[in-house]
C-alpha positions as CSV (number, residue, x, y, z in Angstrom):
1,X,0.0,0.0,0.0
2,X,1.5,3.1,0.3
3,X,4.5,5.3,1.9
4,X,5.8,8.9,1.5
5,X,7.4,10.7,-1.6
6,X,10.9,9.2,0.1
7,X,11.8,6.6,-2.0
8,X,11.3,6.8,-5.7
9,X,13.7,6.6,-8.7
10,X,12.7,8.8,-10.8
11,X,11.6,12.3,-9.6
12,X,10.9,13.9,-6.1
13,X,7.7,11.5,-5.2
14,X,4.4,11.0,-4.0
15,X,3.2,8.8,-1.5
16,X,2.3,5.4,-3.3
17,X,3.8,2.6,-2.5
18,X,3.1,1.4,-6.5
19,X,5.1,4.5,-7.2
20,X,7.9,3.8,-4.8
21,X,11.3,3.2,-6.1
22,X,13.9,3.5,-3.8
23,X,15.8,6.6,-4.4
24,X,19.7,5.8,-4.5
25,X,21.2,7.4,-1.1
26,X,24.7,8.8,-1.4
27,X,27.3,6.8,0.7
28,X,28.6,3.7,-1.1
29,X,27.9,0.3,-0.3
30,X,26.3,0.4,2.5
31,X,23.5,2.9,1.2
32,X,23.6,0.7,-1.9
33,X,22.2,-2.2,0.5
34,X,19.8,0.4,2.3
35,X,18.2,1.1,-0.4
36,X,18.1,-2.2,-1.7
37,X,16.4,-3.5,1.6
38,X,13.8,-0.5,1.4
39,X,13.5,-1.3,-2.5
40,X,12.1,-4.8,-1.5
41,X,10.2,-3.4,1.9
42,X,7.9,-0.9,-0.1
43,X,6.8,-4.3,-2.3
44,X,5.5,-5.5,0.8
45,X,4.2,-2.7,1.7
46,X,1.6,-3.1,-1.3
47,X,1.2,-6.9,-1.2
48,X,0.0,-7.5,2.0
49,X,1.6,-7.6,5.2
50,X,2.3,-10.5,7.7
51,X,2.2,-10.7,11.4
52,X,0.1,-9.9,14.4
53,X,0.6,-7.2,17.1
54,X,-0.9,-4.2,18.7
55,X,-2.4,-2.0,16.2
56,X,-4.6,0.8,16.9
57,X,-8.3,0.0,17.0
58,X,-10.5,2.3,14.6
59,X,-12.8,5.0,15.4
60,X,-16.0,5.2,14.0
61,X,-16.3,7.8,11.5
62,X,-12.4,7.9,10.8
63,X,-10.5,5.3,9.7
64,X,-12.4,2.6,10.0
65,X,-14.4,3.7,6.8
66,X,-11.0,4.5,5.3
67,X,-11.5,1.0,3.1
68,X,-14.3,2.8,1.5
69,X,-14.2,5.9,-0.5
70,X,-17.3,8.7,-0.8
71,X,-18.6,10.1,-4.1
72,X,-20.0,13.1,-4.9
73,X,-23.7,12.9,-4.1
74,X,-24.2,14.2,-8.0
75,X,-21.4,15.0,-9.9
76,X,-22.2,16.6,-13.4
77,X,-22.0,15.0,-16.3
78,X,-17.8,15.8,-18.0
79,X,-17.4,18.3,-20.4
80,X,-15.7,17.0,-23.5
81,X,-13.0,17.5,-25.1
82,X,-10.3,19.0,-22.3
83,X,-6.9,19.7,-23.4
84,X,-4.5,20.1,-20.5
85,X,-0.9,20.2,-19.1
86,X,0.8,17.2,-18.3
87,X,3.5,17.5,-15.7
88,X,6.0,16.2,-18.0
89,X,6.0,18.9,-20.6
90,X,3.1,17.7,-22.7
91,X,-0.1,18.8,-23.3
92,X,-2.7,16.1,-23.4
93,X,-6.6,16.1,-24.9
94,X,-9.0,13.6,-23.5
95,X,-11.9,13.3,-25.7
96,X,-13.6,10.4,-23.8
97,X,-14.0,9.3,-19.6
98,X,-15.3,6.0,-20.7
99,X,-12.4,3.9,-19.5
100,X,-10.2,5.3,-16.5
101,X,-6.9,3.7,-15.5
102,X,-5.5,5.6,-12.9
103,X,-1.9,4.0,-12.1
104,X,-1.6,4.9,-8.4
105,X,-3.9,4.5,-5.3
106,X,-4.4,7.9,-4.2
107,X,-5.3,9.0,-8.1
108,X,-7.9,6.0,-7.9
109,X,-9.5,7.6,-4.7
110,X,-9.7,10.8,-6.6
111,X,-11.5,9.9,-9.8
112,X,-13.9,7.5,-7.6
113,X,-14.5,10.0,-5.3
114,X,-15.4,12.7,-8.3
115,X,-18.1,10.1,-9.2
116,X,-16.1,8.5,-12.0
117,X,-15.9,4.9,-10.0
118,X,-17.9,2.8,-12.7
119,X,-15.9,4.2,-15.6
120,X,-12.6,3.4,-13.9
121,X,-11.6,-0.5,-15.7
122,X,-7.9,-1.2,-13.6
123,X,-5.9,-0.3,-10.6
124,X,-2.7,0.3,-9.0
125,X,-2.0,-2.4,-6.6
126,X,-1.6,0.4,-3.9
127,X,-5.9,1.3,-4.5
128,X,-7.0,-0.7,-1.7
129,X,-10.6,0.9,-0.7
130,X,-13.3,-1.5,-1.2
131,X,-15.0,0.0,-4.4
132,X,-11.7,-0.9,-6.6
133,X,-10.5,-4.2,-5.2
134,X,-12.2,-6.1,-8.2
135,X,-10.5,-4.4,-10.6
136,X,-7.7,-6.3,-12.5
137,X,-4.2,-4.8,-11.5
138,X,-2.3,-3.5,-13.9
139,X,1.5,-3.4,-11.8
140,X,3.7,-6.1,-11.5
141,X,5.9,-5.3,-8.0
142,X,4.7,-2.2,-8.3
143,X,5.9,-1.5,-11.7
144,X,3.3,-0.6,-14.2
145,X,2.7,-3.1,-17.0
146,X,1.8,-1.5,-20.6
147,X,0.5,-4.6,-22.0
148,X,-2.0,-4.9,-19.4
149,X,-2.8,-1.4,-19.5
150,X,-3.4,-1.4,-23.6
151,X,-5.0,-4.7,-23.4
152,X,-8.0,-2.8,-21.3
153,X,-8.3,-0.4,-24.4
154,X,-8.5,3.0,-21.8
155,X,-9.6,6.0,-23.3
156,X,-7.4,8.0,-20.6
157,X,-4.9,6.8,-17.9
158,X,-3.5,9.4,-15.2
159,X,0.0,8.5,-13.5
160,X,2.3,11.2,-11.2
161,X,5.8,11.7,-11.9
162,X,7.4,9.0,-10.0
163,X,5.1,6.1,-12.0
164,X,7.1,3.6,-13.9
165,X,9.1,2.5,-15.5
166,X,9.0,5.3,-18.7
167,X,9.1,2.7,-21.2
168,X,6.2,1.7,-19.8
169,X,4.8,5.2,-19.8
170,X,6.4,5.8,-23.3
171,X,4.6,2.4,-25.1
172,X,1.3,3.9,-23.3
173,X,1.4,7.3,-25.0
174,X,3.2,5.5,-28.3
175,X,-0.1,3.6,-28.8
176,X,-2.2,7.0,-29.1
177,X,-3.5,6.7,-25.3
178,X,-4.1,10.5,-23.4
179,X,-1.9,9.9,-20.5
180,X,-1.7,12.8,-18.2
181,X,1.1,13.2,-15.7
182,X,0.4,14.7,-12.8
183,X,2.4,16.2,-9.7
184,X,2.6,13.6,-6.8
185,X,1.2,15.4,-3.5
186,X,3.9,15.9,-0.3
187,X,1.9,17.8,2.0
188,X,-1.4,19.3,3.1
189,X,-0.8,22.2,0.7
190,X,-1.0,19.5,-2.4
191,X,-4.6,18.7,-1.6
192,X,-6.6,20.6,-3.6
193,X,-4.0,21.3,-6.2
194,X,-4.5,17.5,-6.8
195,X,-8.0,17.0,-6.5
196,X,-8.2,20.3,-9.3
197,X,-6.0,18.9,-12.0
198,X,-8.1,15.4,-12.0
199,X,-10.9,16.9,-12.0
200,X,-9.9,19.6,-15.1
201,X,-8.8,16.3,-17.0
202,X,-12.5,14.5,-16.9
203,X,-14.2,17.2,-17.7
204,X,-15.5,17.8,-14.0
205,X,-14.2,21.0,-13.0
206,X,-17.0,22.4,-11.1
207,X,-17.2,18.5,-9.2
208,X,-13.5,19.4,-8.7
209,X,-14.4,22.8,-6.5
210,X,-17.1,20.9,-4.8
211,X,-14.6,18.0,-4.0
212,X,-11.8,20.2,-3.0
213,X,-13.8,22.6,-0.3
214,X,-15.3,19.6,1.4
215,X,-12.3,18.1,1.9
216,X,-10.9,21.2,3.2
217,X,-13.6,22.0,5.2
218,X,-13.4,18.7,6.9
219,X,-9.9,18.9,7.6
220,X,-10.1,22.3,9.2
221,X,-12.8,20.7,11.3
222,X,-10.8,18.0,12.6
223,X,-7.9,20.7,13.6
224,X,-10.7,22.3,15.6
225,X,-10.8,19.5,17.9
226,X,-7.2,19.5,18.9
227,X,-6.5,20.2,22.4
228,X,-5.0,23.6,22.9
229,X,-1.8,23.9,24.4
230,X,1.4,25.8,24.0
231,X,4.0,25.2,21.8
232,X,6.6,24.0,24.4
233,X,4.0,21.4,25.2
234,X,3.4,20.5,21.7
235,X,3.8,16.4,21.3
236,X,6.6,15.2,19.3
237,X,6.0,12.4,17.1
238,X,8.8,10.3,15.2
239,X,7.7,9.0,11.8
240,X,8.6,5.3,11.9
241,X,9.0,3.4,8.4
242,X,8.9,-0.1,9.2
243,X,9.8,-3.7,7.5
244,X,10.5,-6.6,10.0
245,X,10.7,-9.4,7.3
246,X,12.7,-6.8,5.2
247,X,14.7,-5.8,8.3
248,X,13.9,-2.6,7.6
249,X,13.8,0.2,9.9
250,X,13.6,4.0,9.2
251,X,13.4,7.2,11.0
252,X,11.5,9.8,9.5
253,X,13.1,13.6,8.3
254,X,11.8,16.5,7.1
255,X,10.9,15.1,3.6
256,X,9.2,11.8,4.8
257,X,5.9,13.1,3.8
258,X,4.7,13.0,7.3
259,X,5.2,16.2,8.4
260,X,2.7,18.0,7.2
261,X,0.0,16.1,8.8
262,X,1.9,15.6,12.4
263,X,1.6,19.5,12.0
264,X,-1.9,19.8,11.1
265,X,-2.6,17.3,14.2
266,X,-0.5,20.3,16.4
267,X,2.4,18.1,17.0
268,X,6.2,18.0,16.1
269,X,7.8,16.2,13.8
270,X,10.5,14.7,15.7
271,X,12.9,14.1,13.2
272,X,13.0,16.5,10.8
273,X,13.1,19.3,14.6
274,X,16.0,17.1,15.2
275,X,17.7,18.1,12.7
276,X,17.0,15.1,9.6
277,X,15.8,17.3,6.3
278,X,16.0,14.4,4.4
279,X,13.2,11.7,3.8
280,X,14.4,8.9,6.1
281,X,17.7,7.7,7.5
282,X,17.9,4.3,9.1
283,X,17.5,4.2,13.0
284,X,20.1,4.5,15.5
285,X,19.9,4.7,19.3
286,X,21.8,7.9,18.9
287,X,18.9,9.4,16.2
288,X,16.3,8.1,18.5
289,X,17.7,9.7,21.2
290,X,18.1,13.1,19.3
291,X,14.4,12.8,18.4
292,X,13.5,12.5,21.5
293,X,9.8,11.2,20.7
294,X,6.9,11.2,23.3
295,X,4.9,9.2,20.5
296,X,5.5,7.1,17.5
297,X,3.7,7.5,14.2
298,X,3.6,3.9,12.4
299,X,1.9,2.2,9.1
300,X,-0.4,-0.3,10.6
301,X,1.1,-2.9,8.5
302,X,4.7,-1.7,9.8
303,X,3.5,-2.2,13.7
304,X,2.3,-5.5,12.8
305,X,5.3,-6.7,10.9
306,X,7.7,-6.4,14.3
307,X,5.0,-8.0,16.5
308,X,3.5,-5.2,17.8
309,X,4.1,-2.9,19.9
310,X,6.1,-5.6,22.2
311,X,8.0,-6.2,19.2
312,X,8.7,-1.9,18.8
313,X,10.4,-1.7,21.6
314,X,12.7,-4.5,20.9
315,X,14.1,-2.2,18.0
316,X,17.3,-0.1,19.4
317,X,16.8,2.9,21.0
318,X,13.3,2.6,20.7
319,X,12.6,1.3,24.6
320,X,15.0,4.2,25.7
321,X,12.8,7.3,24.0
322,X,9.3,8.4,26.2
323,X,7.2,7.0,23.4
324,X,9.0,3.7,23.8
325,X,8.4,3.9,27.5
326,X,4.8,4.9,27.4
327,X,4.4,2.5,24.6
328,X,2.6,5.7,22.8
329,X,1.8,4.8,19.2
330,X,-0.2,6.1,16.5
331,X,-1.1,3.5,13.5
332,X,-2.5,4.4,10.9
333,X,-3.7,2.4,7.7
334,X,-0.7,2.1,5.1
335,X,-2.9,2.8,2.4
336,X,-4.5,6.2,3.0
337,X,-1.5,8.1,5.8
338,X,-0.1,9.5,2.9
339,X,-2.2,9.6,0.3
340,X,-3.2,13.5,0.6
341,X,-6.7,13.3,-1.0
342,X,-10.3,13.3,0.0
343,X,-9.8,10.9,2.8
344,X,-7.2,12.9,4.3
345,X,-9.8,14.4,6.9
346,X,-9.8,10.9,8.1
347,X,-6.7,9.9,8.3
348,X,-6.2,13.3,10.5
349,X,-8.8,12.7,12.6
350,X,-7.6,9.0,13.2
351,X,-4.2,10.7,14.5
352,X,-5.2,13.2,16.4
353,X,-7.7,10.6,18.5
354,X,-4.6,8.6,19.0
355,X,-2.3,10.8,19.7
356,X,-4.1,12.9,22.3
357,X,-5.8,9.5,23.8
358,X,-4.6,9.1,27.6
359,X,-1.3,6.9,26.8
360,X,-1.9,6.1,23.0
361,X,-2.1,3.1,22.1
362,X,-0.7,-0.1,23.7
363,X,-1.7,1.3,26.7
């Protein structure tokens, strides 16, 4: 499913995991094999993870409907033919909405959440709400296949920057398909931008506006709840990428993709306030320590793949920092933290319930 902008080949990213290549870190051979463990981790991270554990139970009216997405209640009928930027230079016309691949999750919950859901014919393996799980998949390891994209005859497929590989991309355009690139999201900020530029490219603009100020409106509604307190006694929260069966273990910067939302929730980003403005770096005691963390923000499918949380705080460092102490943890579903989209407002309001629950969870 799906992790931050961190890790992909090709261009600054966006947070599917079917978009996630692991970005090369400088440092020789033993960034080399960092990067090749996260390479392999972010698979998982789309096909299903293993293990049991303490992971946060869902509230009702957050997360727990975060399988399911939630159309328009009437979205106009598109106006045809659009001609629009792609974020790769060209300018693309889409004469028809009849058959929608979007090639990563969070684009999926866009177009299905604009009203588009029955025209959509594939998916990204990283569009995991309920509406598109039937849908044949058109990635292989999270790599898009072309054949199986042109053997579904789409009359328009969206990707982001960071979807690959380009020969892929380039066969897709080659045959005469509109394929429109567009930016992958990083933060709160990206929100509407995204939701806009879909929306422009079916035809729905108006459905775009509508779409964009409820999810905004909903979001500033969730930060309304937040307790008040001063800065000083702000929470810090350490971003947490986790593999177990990878052995993969990562502490969150500045450019994880988390930040934004820890903000919005009124905490601190532990890492990137301690100093980290890269994406991720792997974790030391010392990094831990510099973090300084009174809670953890996890994937739910990370938590689970160490055990739990009594499997957490058998990672160094971890056991040392107040979060590991007060077994404090946020977990969040792996396929909509990062997504930045219409179920944002969710995912926020899932974080700031655990985060500002007495203890957190594991408590």
């Amino acid at each position: 499913m799906h992790i931050s902008q961190a890790f992909a080949t090709r261009s600054p990213e966006g947070p599917d995991a079917g978009r996630m290549r692991a970005r090369r870190p400088a440092g020789g051979r033993a960034a080399a094999a960092l990067t090749a463990a996260v390479a392999f981790a972010l698979v998982l991270t789309g096909c299903g993870g293993g293990g049991g554990g303490n992971s946060a139970p869902k509230s009702a009216g957050s997360t727990a409907d975060a399988d399911r997405v939630e159309p328009l209640a009437a979205p106009p009928a598109p106006k045809l033919p659009v001609t629009v930027d792609s974020a790769d230079g060209a300018k693309v016309t889409i004469d028809s909405t009849d058959r929608i691949v979007p090639l990563t999750g969070s684009l999926s919950e866009i177009v299905f959440t604009l009203g588009f859901g029955k025209q959509v014919v594939a998916r990204d393996i990283t569009a995991t709400f309920e509406q598109a799980e039937k849908l044949p998949v058109v990635t292989r390891a999270h790599d898009v296949s072309a054949e199986s994209v042109l053997s579904l005859k789409p009359t328009i497929v969206l990707a982001d920057t960071t979807t690959g590989p380009a020969e892929a991309i380039d066969q897709i355009r080659d045959a005469g398909i509109p394929l429109l690139v567009v930016e992958p999201a990083k933060e709160l900020a990206d929100v509407g931008r995204r939701i806009d530029t879909v929306a422009e490219a079916l035809g729905v603009p108006s459905a775009g506006t509508e779409l964009k100020e409820r999810t905004e409106s909903r979001i500033a509604a969730v930060q309304k709840s937040i307790p008040d307190h001063a800065d000083a006694e702000k929470p810090r929260v350490a971003f947490l990428y986790l593999r177990g069966s990878a052995s993969v273990y990562l502490l969150g910067g500045a450019e994880s993709g988390a930040s934004s939302l820890l903000e919005a929730a009124g905490a601190v980003d532990a890492g990137k306030e301690s100093g980290l403005d890269k994406d991720f770096t792997a974790i030391t005691s010392e990094a831990l320590a510099k973090a300084a963390p009174d809670a953890i923000l996890v994937m739910s499918k990370g938590l689970a793949s160490v055990d739990g949380m009594d499997g957490l705080v058998k990672i160094p460092g971890i056991a040392e920092t107040p979060a590991g102490m007060d077994r404090r943890v946020v977990s969040i579903d792996d396929g909509v933290l990062l997504n930045y989209g219409p179920r944002t407002d969710r995912v926020l309001t899932e974080i700031v319930e655990q985060l500002y629950a007495k203890g957190g969870t594991g408590q």
